[in-house]
N, C-alpha and C positions, 0 to 999 in steps of 0.2 A: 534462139539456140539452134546447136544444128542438129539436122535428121539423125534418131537414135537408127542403129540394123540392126533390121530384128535377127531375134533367135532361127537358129536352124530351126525347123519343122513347124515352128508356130507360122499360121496361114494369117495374115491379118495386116490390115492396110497399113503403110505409114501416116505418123502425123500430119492433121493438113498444117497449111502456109499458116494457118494465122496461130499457130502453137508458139513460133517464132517473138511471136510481139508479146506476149504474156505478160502481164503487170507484174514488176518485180517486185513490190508492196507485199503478194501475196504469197510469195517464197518462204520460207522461215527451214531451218535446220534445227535438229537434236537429233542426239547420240543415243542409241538402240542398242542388242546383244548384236556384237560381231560376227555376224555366222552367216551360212549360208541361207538364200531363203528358200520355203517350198515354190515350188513353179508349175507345181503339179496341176492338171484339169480340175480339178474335184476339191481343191483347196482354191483355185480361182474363183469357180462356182462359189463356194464359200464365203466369200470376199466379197463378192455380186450380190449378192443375196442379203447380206450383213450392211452394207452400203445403203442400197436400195431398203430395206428395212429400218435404217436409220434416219433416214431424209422422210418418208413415210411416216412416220412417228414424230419427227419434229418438225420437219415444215409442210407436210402435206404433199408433198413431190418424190420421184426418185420411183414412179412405179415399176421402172423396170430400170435394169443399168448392164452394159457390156463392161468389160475389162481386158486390154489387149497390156500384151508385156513382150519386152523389148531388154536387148543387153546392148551396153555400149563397152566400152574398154574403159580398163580401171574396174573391171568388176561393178559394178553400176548397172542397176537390174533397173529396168521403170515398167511402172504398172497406172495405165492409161485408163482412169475412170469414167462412163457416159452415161450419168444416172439422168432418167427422164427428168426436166423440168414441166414446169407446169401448164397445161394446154394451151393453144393462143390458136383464134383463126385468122387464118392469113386471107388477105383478097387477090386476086390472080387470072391471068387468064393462063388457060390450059394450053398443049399445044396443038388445039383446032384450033386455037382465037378465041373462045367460049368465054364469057365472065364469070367467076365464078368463086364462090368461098369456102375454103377449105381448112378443116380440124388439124391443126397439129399439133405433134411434141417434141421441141426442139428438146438439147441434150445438152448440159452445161459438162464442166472440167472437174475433176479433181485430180491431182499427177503425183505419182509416189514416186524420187529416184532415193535407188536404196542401196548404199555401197557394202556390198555383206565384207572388206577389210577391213575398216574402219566404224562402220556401224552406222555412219550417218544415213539418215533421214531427210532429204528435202521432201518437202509436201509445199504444191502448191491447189491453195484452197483457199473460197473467198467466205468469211465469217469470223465469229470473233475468236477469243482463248479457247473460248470452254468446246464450241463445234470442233476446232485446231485437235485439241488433246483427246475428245472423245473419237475422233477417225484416227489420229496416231495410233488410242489401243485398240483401233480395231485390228487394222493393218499388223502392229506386234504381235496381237494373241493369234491370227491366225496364221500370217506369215512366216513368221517367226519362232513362232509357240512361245514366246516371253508374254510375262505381265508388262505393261507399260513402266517403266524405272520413276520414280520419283524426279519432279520437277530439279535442276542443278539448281546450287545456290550461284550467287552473282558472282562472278568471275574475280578474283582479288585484282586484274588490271584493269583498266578501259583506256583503250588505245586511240577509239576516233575521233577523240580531239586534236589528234594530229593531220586531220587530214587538213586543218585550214590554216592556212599561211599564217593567219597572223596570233597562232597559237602561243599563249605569254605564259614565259619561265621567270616568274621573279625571282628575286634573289637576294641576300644580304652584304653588302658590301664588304664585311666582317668575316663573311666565309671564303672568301678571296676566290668565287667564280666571275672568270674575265667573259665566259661564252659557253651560250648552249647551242649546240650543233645536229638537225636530223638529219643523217648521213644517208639514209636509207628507210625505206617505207613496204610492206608490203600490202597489196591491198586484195583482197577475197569478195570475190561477185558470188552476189548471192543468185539462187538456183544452179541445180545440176548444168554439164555442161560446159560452164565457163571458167573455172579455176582459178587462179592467183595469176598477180601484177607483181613483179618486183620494178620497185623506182631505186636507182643507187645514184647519187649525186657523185662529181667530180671533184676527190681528194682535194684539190686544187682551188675549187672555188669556197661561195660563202654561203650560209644556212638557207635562204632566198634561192637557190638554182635548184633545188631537187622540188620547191613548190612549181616554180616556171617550166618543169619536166613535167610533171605533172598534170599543166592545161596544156601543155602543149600534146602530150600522149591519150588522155583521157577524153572522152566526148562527155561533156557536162550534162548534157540532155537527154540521157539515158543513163549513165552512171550518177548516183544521188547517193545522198545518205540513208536513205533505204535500201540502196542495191551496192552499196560498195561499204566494208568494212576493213580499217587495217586490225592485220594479226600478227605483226611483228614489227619492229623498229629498232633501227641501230641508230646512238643515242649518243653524243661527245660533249664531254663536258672539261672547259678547261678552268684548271686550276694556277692562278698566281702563289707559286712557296718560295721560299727564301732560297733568289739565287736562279730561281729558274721556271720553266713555264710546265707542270705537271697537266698530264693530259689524260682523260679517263673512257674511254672506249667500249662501251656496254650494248648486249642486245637485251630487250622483251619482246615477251610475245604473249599474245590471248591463250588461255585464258590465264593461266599463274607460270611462266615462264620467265626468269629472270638472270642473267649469269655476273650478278655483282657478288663480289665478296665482304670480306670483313674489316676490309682495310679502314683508315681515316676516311680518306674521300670516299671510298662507296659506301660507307655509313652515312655518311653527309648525301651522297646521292638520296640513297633508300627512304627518309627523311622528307627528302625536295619532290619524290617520288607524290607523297603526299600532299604537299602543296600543292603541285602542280596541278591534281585532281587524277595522276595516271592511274596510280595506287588508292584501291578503295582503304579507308579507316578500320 
C-alpha cells in the first residue's frame, strides 16, 4: 500500500517497505461511530498502554509498544501499533567482526486505518475473532469514547459469487428468461489504501467480456477472494413476452441495496434473487 504522510507536528518515522506486502488475509473491516477521533498525546499513551497490557495478559508479550499516527486523504487517520514481541537471541557479528550473541525484542504489527466520515475500521491483526474484536474495543473506547457496537447481522446480499465466470443463473423455461447478463461489477480491496475497481462491460458484447476484463485488469496473485470483494453489480435480465423482447436492467449492492420494483418481472427477479444464492432466505 502506499506511504501514509504524516500529521503536521507529529515527529515520527514513516512506514518501512515491508508494510507494503502485508498479508491481506489479515485485513478485516467494520463500521464504528462516525466522528472524529482523539489524536491527543495522553490519549495515545492510553492506547499503548492498553495494547501492551493486553498482549501481556494474554500471550505473555507486548511489554512495551509505541504507536505512531499518521493522516492520509479521505479522512483516514492510521495508528501504527509496535508492541514488543517475545525475546529471541540473535547470533551476529558486531561491527568490529566480534562473534557474538545478542538478547533481543523484535516488534510485531497491529495497524488501525480509521475513516472518522464513514466510521470504518480496517485493522490489520494477526489472530483469531475473539483477539480481532477484543483490540477493536480497545481502540473504540479510547479513541473514540464508543462502546464497541454489536456484531451486524449477515448482510441480506452476497454478491462474491459473481466474481467467477462461470457463475450459474438457472432458470425455468416457463418464466420466459432468454438471458442473464453482468453488465458491470464492482470490486473493493480489502485494507485501507486501496479503494474500489469498477469493471463495466461493453453494451455491445456478451455476458463472457466483462469476466475476460477482468483477468486481463486484475493480478490474480495478489488479488484472491480474501482480498477482493464485489459491492455492487449491475445485473440484465431478458425477458421473452408476447410480441417482443422485455429487458430488465437492475443494480445491487452490499450489504442490502437493491433498486428493483414491484413490477411482474422484478418480482420474478427478487424471487431468482434467491435461487441464485444472491439474496440470503
Amino acid at each position: 500500500m502506499g506511504l501514509p504522510k504524516p500529521r503536521k507536528g507529529l515527529q515520527c518515522r514513516g512506514p518501512a517497505k515491508s508494510r507494503r506486502h502485508l498479508n491481506g488475509r489479515y485485513w478485516k473491516r467494520r463500521l464504528l461511530a462516525a466522528k472524529k477521533p482523539d489524536l491527543s498525546h495522553p490519549t495515545r499513551k492510553l492506547l499503548e498502554d492498553a495494547i501492551s497490557k493486553y498482549y501481556r495478559e494474554q500471550q505473555g508479550r507486548g511489554e512495551h509498544c509505541t504507536i505512531e499516527v499518521y493522516l492520509r486523504r479521505e479522512r483516514t487517520h492510521y495508528f501504527f501499533a509496535y508492541p514488543a514481541d517475545y525475546a529471541d537471541t540473535v547470533i551476529l557479528y558486531n561491527d568490529a567482526g566480534s562473534f557474538a550473541r545478542q538478547l533481543q525484542k523484535p516488534a510485531f504489527e497491529v495497524i488501525f486505518a480509521f475513516n472518522e466520515a464513514s466510521g470504518a475500521l480496517d485493522l490489520f491483526i494477526q489472530g483469531d475473532k475473539k483477539i480481532r474484536r477484543e483490540i477493536e474495543a480497545i481502540f473504540s473506547r479510547l479513541i473514540l469514547e464508543e462502546e464497541l457496537p454489536s456484531e451486524e447481522p449477515d448482510a441480506p446480499f452476497e454478491l462474491n459469487g459473481l466474481r467467477i465466470r462461470d457463475f450459474d443463473f438457472p432458470t425455468d423455461p416457463a418464466d420466459g428468461i432468454l438471458e442473464v447478463r453482468i453488465k458491470s461489477l464492482q470490486l473493493a480491496l480489502v485494507g485501507p489504501g486501496f479503494g474500489r475497481i469498477t469493471l463495466e462491460s461493453d453494451a455491445r458484447t456478451k455476458r463472457g467480456d466483462i469476466y475476460d476484463l477482468m483477468d486481463k485488469a486484475l493480478n490474480h496473485q495478489r488479488l484472491n477472494s480474501e482480498t477482493v470483494h464485489v459491492t455492487r453489480a449491475t445485473i440484465q435480465v431478458m425477458f421473452a413476452t408476447p410480441g417482443r423482447l422485455k429487458t430488465v436492467t437492475f443494480q445491487i449492492s452490499y450489504p442490502d441495496g437493491c433498486n428493483l420494483k414491484d413490477g411482474p418481472e422484478h418480482l420474478k427477479i427478487k424471487e431468482y434473487l434467491k435461487r441464485w444464492g444472491i439474496a440470503r432466505e
